[in-house]
Residue frames as qw, qx, qy, qz and C-alpha x, y, z in Angstrom:
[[0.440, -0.047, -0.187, -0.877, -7.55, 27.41, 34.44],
 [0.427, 0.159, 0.647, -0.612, -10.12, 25.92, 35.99],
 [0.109, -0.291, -0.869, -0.384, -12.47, 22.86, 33.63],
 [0.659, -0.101, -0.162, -0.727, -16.57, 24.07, 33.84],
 [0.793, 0.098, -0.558, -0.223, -16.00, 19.59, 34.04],
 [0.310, 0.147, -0.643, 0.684, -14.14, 19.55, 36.98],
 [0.278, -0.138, 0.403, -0.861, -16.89, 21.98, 38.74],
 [0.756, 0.006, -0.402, -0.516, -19.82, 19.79, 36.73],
 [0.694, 0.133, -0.707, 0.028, -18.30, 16.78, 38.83],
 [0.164, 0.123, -0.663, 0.720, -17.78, 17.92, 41.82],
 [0.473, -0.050, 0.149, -0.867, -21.27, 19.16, 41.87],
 [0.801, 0.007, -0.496, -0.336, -22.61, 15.72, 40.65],
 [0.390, -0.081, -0.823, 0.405, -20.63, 13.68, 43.58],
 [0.057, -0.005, 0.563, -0.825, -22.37, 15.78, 46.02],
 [0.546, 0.041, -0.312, -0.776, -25.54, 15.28, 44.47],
 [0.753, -0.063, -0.602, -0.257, -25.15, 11.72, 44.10],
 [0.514, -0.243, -0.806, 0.164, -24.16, 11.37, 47.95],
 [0.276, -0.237, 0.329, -0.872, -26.26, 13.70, 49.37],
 [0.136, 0.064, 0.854, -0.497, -28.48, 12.32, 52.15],
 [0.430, 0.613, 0.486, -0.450, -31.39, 14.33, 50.84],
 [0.481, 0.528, 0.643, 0.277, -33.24, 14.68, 47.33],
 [0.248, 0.868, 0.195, 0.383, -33.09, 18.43, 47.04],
 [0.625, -0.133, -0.158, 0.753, -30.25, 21.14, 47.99],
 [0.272, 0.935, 0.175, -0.144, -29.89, 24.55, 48.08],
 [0.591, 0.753, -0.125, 0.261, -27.25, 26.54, 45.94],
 [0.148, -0.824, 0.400, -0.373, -25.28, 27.09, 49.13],
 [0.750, -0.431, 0.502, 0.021, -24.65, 23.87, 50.00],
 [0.829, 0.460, 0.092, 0.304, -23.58, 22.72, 46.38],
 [0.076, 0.953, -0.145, 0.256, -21.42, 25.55, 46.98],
 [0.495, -0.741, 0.432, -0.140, -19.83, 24.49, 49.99],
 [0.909, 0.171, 0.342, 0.165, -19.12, 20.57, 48.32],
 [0.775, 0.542, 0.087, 0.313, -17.43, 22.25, 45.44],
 [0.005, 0.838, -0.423, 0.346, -15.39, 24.62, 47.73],
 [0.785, -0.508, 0.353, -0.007, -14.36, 21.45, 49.79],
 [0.833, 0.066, 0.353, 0.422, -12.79, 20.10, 46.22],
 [0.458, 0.563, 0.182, 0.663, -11.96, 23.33, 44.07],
 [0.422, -0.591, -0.461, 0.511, -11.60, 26.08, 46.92],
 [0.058, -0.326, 0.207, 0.921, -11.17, 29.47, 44.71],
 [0.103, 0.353, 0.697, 0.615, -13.78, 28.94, 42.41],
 [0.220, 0.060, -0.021, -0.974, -16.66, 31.82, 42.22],
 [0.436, 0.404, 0.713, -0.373, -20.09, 30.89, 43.13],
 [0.272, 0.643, -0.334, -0.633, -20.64, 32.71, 39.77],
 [0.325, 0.384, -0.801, -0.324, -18.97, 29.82, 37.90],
 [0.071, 0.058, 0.995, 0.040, -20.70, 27.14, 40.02],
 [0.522, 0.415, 0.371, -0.647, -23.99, 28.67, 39.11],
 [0.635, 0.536, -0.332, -0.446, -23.29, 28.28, 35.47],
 [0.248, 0.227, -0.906, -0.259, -22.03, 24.97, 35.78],
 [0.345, 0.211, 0.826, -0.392, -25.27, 23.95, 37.53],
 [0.497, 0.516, -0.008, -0.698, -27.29, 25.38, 34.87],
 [0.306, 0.459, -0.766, -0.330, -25.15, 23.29, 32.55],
 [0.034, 0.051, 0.984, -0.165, -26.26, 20.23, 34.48],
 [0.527, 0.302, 0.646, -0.463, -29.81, 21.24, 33.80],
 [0.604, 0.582, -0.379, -0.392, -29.71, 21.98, 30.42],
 [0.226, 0.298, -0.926, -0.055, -27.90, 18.44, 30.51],
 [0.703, -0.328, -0.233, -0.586, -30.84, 16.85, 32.40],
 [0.612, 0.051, -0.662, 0.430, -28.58, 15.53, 34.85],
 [0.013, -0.301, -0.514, 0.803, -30.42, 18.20, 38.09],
 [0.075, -0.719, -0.441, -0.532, -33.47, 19.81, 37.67],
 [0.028, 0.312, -0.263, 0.913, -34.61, 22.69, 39.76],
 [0.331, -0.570, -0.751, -0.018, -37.20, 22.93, 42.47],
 [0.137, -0.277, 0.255, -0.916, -38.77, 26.45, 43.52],
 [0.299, -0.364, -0.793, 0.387, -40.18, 26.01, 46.73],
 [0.049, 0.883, 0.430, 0.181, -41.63, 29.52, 45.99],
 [0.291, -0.951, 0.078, 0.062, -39.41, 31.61, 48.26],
 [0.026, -0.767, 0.557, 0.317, -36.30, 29.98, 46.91],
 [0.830, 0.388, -0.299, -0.267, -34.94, 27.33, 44.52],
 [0.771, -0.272, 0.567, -0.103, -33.46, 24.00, 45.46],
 [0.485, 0.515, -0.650, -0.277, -31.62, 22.01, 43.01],
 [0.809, -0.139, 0.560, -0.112, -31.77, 17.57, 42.80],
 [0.287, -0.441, 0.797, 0.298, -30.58, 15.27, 41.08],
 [0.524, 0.280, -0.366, -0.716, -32.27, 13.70, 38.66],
 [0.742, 0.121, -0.654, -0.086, -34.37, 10.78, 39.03],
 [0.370, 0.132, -0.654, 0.647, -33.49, 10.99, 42.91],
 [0.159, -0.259, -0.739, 0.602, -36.12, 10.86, 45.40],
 [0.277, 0.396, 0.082, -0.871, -38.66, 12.92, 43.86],
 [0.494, 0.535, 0.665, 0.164, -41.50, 12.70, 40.91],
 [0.023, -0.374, 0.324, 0.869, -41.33, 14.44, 38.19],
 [0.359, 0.721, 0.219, -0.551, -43.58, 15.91, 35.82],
 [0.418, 0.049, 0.754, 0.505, -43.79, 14.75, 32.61]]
């Protein structure tokens, strides 16, 4: 069975060495299929969520779709 912690990590490495400051769900996607290959976009949605509700990504709608960053990573935030 597959750890939520495992997917939470995998998503965070790719974060921390992505090039750029914001992503979309489809490339987090690909990252965590490069280290957990079966897992259900499903599951890495909800562990991304987890990472905002953790304040460890926030979200960025660009209007037409949503982008996910890292926290603290190239970007100002609203306070």
């Amino acid at each position: 069975m597959l750890m939520e912690e495992d997917i939470k990590k995998a998503i965070m490495d790719f974060a921390e060495k992505s090039k750029k400051s914001k992503f979309y769900f489809k490339d987090m996607e690909k990252a965590v299929h490069k280290v957990i290959p079966d897992v259900k976009a499903r599951i890495i949605k909800k562990a991304a969520t987890a990472l905002i509700n953790e304040e460890k990504l926030i979200y960025f709608s660009t209007g037409s779709s949503t982008m996910y960053g890292m926290k603290g990573k190239g970007q100002i935030e609203d306070h």
